[in-house]
ROGUKE-96375 format. One line per 10 residues: number of its first residue (from 0); their letters; for each residue y, z, x of C-alpha. Coordinates in Angstrom, 3 decimals. Layout:
BEGIN
NUM) A) Y:Z:X  ...
This chain:
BEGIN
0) XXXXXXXXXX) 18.613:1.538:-1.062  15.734:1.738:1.381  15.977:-0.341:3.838  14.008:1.721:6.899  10.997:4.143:6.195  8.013:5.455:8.206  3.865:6.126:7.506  3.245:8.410:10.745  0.128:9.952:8.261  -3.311:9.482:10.051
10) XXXXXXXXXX) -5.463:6.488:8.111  -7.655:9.488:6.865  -5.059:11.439:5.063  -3.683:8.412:3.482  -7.537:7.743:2.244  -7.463:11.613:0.593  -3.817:11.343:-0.729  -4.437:8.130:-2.460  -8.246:9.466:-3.686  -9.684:5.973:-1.751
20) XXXXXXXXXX) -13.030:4.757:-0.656  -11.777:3.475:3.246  -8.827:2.736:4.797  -8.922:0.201:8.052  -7.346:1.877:11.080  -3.327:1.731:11.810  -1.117:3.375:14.149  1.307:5.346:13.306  4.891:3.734:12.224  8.433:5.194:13.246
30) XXXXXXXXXX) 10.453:2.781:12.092  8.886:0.020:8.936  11.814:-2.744:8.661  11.887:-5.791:5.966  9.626:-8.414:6.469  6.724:-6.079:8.561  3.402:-5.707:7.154  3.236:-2.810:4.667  0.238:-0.811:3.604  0.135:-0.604:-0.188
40) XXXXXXXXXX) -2.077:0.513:-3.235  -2.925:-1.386:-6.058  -5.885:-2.252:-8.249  -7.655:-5.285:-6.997  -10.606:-7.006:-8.986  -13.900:-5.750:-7.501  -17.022:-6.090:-8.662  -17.622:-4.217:-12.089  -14.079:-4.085:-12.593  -11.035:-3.083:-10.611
50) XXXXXXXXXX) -10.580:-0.717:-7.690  -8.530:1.033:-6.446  -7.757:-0.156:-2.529  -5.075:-0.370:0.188  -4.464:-3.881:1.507  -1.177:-5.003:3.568  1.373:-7.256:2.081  4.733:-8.584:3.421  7.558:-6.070:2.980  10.292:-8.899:0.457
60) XXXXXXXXXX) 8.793:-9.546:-2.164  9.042:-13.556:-3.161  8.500:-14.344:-6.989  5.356:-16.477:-8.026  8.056:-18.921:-9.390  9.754:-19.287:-6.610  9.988:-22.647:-4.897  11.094:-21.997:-1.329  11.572:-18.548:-0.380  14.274:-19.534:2.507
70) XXXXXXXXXX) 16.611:-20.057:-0.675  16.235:-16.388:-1.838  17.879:-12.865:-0.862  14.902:-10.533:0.908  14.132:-8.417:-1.876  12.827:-5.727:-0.066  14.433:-3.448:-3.243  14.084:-3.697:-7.097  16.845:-1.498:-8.547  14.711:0.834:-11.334
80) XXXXXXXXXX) 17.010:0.327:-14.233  16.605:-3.353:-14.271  13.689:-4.269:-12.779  11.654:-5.110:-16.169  14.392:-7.344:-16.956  15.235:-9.449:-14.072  13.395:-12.306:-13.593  12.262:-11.619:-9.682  10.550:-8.432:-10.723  9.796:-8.269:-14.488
90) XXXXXXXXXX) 6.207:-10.281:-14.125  5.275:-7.428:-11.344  6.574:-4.664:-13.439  4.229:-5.282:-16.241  1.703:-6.836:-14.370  1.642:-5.417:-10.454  2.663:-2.417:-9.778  1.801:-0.191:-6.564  2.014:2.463:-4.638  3.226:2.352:-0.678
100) XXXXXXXXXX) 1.748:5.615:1.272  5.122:6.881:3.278  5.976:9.923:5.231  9.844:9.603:4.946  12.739:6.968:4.690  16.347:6.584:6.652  19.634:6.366:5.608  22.563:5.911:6.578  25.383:8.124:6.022  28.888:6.334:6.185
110) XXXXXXXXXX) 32.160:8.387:6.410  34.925:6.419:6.100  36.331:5.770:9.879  33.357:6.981:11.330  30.048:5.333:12.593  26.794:5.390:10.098  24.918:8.360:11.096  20.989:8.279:10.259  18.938:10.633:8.792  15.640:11.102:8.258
120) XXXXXXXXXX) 14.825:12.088:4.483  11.128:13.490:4.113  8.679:16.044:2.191  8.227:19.297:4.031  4.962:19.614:6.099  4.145:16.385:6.613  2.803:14.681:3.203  1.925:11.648:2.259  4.788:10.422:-0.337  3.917:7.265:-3.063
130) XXXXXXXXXX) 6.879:5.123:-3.185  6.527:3.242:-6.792  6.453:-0.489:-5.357  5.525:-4.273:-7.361  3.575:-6.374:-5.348  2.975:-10.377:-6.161  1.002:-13.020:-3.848  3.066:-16.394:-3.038  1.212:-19.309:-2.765  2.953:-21.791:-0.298
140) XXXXXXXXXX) 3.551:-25.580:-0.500  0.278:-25.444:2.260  -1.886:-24.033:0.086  -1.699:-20.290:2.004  -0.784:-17.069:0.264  1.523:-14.496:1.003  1.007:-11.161:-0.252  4.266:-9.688:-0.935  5.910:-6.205:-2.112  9.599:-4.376:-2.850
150) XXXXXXXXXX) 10.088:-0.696:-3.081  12.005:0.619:-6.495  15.020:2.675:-6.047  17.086:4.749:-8.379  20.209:6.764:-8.333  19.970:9.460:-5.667  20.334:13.568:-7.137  22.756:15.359:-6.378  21.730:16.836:-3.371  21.038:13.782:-1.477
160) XXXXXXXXXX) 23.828:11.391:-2.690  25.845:13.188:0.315  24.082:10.817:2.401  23.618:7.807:0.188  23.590:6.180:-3.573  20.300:5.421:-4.147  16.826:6.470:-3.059  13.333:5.642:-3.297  11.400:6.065:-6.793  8.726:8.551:-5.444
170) XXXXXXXXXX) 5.538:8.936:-7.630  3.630:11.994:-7.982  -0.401:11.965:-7.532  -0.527:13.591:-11.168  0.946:9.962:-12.118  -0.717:7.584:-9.608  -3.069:6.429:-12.795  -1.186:5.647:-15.397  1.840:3.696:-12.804  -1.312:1.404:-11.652
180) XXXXXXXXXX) -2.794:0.686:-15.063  -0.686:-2.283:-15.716  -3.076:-3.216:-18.357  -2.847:-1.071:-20.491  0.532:0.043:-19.777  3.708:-1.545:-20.021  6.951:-0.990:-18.265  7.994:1.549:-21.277  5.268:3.664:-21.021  6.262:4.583:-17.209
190) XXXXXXXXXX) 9.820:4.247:-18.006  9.566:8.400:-17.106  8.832:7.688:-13.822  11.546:5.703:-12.447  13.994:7.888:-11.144  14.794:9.478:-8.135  14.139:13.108:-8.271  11.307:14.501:-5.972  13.512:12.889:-3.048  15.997:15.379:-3.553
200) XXXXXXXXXX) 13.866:18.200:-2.974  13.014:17.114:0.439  14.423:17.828:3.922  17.355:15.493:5.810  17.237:15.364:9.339  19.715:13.978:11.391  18.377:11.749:13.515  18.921:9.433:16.762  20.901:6.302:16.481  17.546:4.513:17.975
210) XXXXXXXXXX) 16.543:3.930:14.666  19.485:1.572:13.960  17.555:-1.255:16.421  14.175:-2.725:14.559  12.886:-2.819:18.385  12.340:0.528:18.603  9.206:1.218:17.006  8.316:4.601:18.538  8.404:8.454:17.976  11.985:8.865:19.472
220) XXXXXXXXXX) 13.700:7.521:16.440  12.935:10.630:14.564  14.241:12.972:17.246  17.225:15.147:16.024  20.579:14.479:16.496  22.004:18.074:17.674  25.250:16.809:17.617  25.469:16.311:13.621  24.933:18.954:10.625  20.905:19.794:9.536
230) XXXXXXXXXX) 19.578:21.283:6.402  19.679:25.257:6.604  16.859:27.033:5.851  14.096:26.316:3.024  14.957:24.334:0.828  18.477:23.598:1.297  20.565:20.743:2.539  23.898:20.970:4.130  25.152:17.784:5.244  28.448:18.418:6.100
């Protein structure tokens, strides 16, 4: 699951990690939340073809067959193994997939008896992570659209399933061309992508419990918790 993450990643180095032409300006973001405007990167029709861009899109993605999204869960998640056969994401997965720029995600660490402690999960030195997404646009009974995404998720390695299940599907730059090219390639041919292991190579911070409130939208979440275990030394993670 990933239900929290953050893009603190100037609009320049976003622009470079995603090899794009512009990005418009945003601040930095502590603490993204379901339902917020996301940045994300697809191919859009341009002129002479398609192109590669960044455009914002709801973060809950609502099926072009749905009816009235009030009626549906937010799906804010596709689960990896099943998401080119379930009918809310299978049209996307062929069709619209995409990439959302991230610097880390939160999760929350439940011991049994004891309160969920966050943590911050990120790549070392401040990177700009892909997060494999699907994106579709909603067209309301008024005639508006609503651009709309979810974030893919597989089982989390070993490392990392100390803190939770399931984490992000993270795709690397090498693959950032053949995961867009939904034309010419289906769901099977990226089938290699969708799982879960660059996450586990990152670093877990324990953070404040700030982060738990959507309200709080500023650098504090991310301070460290002193009071819980931290990852010791390169490259390792010791959460208990």
């Amino acid at each position: 699951m990933c239900g929290r993450f953050a893009l603190t990643a100037t609009p320049d180095a976003v622009r470079d990690a995603f090899d794009l032409d512009a990005v418009d300006p945003f601040p930095p973001r502590y603490n993204i939340a379901p339902t917020q405007p996301v940045l994300h990167v697809a191919l859009f029709p341009a002129r002479g073809g398609l192109r590669r861009e960044a455009r914002l899109g709801r973060w809950g993605l609502i099926p072009g067959w749905a009816k009235d999204p009030a009626h549906l869960p937010l799906l804010f998640n596709a689960r990896a193994e099943t998401a080119a056969e379930r009918q809310s994401f299978r049209g996307a997965m062929r069709h619209r997939r995409c990439l959302v720029p991230a610097t880390g995600f939160y999760e929350w660490r439940r011991a049994e008896g004891a309160k969920p402690e966050p943590f911050l999960v990120r790549p070392a030195g401040g990177a700009v992570a892909a997060f494999a997404g699907l994106h579709e646009t909603f067209l309301a009974s008024d005639g508006s659209e609503i651009d709309t995404l979810t974030i893919l998720t597989a089982p989390a390695g070993p490392r990392l399933s100390a803190i939770h299940a399931r984490a992000p599907v993270v795709v690397s730059p090498d693959a950032f061309e053949r995961w867009l090219d939904v034309g010419g390639r289906p769901p099977a041919a990226v089938a290699d992508l969708l799982h879960a292991g660059l996450t586990d190579a990152w670093e877990a911070l324990p953070v404040s419990t700030r982060v738990n409130a959507v309200a709080n939208m500023g650098p504090e979440v991310q301070e460290r918790a002193a009071a819980r275990p931290a990852p010791e030394g390169p490259g390792q993670l010791s959460l208990f």
